[in-house]
VEXGUNU-161069 format. One record per residue (C-alpha): residue number from 1; x, y, z. Coordinates in steps of 0.2 Angstrom, whole numbers. Example, Ala and Ser with C-alpha at 12.3 -4.5 7.8 and 13.67 -1.06 7.14 Angstrom:
1|62|-22|39
2|68|-5|36
END
This chain:
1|569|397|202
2|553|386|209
3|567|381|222
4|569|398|227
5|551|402|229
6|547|388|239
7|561|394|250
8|556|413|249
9|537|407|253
10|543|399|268
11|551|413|276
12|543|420|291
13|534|437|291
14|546|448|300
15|561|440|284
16|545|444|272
17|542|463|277
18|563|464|277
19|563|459|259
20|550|471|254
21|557|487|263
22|572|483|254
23|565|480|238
24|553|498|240
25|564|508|247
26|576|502|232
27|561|505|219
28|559|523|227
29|578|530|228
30|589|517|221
31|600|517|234
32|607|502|247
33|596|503|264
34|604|498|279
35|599|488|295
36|597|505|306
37|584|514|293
38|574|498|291
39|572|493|308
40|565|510|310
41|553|509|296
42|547|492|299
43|531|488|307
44|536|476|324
45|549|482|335
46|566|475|327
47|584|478|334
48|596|483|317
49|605|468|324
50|590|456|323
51|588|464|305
52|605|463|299
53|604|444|303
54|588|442|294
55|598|453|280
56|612|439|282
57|599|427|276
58|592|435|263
59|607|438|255
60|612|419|257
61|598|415|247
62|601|427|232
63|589|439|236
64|600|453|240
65|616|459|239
66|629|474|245
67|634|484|230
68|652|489|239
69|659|488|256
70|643|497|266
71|629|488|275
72|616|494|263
73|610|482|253
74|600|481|236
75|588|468|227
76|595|457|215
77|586|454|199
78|578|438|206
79|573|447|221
80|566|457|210
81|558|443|200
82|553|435|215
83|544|453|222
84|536|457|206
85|528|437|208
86|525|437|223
87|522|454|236
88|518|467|224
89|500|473|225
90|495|478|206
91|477|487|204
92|468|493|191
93|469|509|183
94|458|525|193
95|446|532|181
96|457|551|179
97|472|537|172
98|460|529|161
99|456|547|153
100|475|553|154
101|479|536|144
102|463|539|133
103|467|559|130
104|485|552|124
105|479|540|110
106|468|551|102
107|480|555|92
108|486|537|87
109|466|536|86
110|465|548|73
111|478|541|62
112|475|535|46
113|491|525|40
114|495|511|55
115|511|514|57
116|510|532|60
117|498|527|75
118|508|517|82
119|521|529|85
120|508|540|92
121|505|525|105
122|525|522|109
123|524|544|111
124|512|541|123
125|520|525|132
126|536|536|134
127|527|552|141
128|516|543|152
129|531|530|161
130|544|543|159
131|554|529|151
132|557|522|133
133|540|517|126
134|542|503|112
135|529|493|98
136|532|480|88
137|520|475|74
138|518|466|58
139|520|477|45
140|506|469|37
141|495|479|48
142|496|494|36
143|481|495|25
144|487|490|5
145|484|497|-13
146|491|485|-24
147|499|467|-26
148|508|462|-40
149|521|447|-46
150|535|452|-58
151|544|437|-66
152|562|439|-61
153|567|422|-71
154|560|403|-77
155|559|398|-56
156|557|414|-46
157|546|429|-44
158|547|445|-35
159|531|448|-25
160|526|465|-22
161|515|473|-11
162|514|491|-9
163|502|499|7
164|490|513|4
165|504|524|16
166|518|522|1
167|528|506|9
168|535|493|-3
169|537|476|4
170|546|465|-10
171|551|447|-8
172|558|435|-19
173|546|418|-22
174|551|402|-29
175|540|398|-43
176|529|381|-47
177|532|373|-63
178|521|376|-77
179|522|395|-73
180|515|408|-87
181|516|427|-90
182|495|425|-91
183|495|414|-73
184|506|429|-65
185|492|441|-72
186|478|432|-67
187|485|430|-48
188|489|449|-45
189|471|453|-53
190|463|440|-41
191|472|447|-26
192|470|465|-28
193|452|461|-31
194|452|456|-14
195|464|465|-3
196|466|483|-8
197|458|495|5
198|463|480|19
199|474|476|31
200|484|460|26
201|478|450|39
202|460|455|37
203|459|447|17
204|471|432|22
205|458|419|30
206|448|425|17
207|458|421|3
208|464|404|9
209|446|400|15
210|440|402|-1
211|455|393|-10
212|452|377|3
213|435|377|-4
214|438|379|-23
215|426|394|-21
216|438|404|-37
217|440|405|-52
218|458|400|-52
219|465|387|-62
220|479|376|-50
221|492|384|-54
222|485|400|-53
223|479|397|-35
224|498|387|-30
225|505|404|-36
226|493|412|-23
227|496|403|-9
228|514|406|-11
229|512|424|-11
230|503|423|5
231|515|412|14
232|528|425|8
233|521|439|13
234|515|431|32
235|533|423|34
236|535|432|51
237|552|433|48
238|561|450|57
239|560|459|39
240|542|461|40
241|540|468|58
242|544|486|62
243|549|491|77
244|546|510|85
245|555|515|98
246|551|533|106
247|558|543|122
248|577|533|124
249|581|550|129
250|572|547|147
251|584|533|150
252|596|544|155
253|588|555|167
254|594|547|182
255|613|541|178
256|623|544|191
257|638|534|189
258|649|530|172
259|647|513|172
260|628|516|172
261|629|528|157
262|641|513|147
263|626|504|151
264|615|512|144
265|625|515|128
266|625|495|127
267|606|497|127
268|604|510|116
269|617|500|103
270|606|485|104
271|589|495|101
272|598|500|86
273|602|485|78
274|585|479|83
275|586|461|80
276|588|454|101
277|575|468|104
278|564|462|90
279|567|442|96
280|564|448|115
281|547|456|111
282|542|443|98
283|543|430|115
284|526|440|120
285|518|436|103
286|508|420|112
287|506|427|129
288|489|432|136
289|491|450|147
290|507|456|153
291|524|449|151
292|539|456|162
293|557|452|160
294|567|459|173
295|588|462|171
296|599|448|168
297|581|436|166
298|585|441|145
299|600|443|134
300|598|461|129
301|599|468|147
302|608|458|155
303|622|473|151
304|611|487|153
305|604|485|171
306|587|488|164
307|569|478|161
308|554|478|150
309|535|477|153
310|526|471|136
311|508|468|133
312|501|459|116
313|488|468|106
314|477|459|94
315|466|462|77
316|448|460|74
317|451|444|73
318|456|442|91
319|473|437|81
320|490|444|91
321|498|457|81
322|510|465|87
323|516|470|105
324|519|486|115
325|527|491|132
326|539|501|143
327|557|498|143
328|567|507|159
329|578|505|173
330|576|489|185
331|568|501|196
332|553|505|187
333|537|506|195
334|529|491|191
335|513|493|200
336|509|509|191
337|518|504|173
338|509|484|172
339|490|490|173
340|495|507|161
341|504|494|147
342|489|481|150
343|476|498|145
344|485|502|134
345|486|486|124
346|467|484|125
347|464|501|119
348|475|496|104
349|469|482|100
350|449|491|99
351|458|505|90
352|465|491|76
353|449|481|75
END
């Protein structure tokens, strides 16, 4: 790829603004252009010979391609790529989006369970793109009402949390020697002393802060059994993130071919299972700002001719939580979508902290 964008940056001007009336008039219509309508739209007087050469060379390089036997030609997904990186102009939000996006989360806003926001802000991500809006957050996020550990036999417990919304999140915990039915007591009484009212995440760096500096109570055992429990619980296995996916429904609003509706069946298939949507996403958990994956760039759309634009938000402790974003067709666009998911995030992030 670096190859490729050393070669595209040395293209000359007249292959540069070829590139980008292909790729526009693609974003716009999702159709092939040919030589004839682009030397007509082009800024510098151009023969549609001179452009079908310059087409020629394009295409050599990857960047395009003829869907069937016409002249027109379309973008690949790493002329895409390279567009996205390279040509397209991305600004900032005007201030009537800004209060469209704001007058769209004040819902999500007004939410008192977590979760139940958060499908607000996928609502709103779906409405606003006309695409699928999608989250995906740490359960933990939801405020909790009780912890408790339940012996289940001489080496394993079963650690329970239930959240202040009803949600029960169970797992099973090995158990350090010495264990008694008082020390299971005494944990769950320390913990819930702590946490209930909170957001996982907001008592955990207390909790461990204070076990790192023999600030308890707690005998050692006790405070093993403790940070067991938290390790558990903050595993980031797939199990404890939930994903909300809203407005798949907009996906097919503009198929027009059967192969594109088997296509997005495929997608719709793996948004149901969840998991390669879940390990996509969870590759923006460490990303500052906007990520982009674009078609074939990721194994969950390479099938279904579409791309996702995500966007990290964090908790009060600056701490990534979760992620958020746009899921459409290869054709979104971009330049409208990446500053709306960037908003958005930010504004999630203040709503969370």
């Amino acid at each position: 790829m670096a190859k490729l964008n050393s070669e595209f940056q040395g293209l000359d001007d007249r292959s540069r603004e070829i590139f980008r009336e292909i790729v526009e008039s693609y974003l716009a219509n999702g159709t092939p252009v040919g030589s004839r309508n682009i030397s007509r739209q082009l800024p510098m007087t151009l023969s549609p010979a001179s452009v079908r050469n310059i087409m020629s060379d394009l295409e050599s390089l990857g960047l395009i391609y003829s869907p069937h036997t016409s002249a027109g030609r379309m973008p690949t997904d790493i002329g895409l790529r390279l567009f996205v990186d390279a040509l397209l102009e991305v600004g900032n939000l005007n201030a009537e989006e800004q209060k469209l996006i704001d007058s769209q989360l004040n819902g999500a806003a007004n939410q008192e369970v977590i979760e139940s926001a958060l499908t607000e802000v996928s609502d709103a991500l779906s409405g606003l793109s006309h695409c699928a809006g999608v989250v995906l957050t740490d359960k933990q996020l939801n405020r909790v009402k009780h912890v408790e550990f339940v012996r289940l036999d001489d080496d394993r417990a079963l650690a329970v949390i239930v959240g202040e919304d009803g949600s029960v999140e169970n797992r099973i915990i090995d158990l350090p020697e010495g264990m008694t039915p008082s020390v299971l007591t005494e944990a769950s009484n320390y913990l819930n002393s702590r946490i209930r009212g909170k957001t996982f995440d907001e008592c955990r760096s207390q909790i461990l802060k204070e076990l790192n500096e023999h600030q308890t109570e707690l005998d050692e055992i006790s405070a093993k059994l403790v940070e067991i429990g938290l390790a558990t619980w903050s595993g980031g296995n797939d199990d404890s993130k939930s994903l909300i996916v809203r407005g798949r429904s907009n996906l097919l609003d503009e198929i027009d071919a059967e192969q594109d509706l088997e296509r997005i069946r495929t997608l719709f298939d793996d948004m149901e299972a969840k998991k390669d949507l879940i390990q996509l996403l969870k590759q923006s958990d460490e990303a500052e700002g906007v990520k982009i994956f674009i078609g074939s760039e990721n194994q969950l759309f390479s099938l279904s001719g579409s791309s996702t634009i995500v966007a990290p938000f964090k908790d009060s402790e600056r701490q990534i939580v979760g992620v958020l974003g746009v899921i459409g067709p290869t054709r979104l666009n971009y330049a409208k979508i990446i500053p709306m998911v960037d908003y958005t995030a930010k504004l999630v992030s203040r709503m969370i902290s």
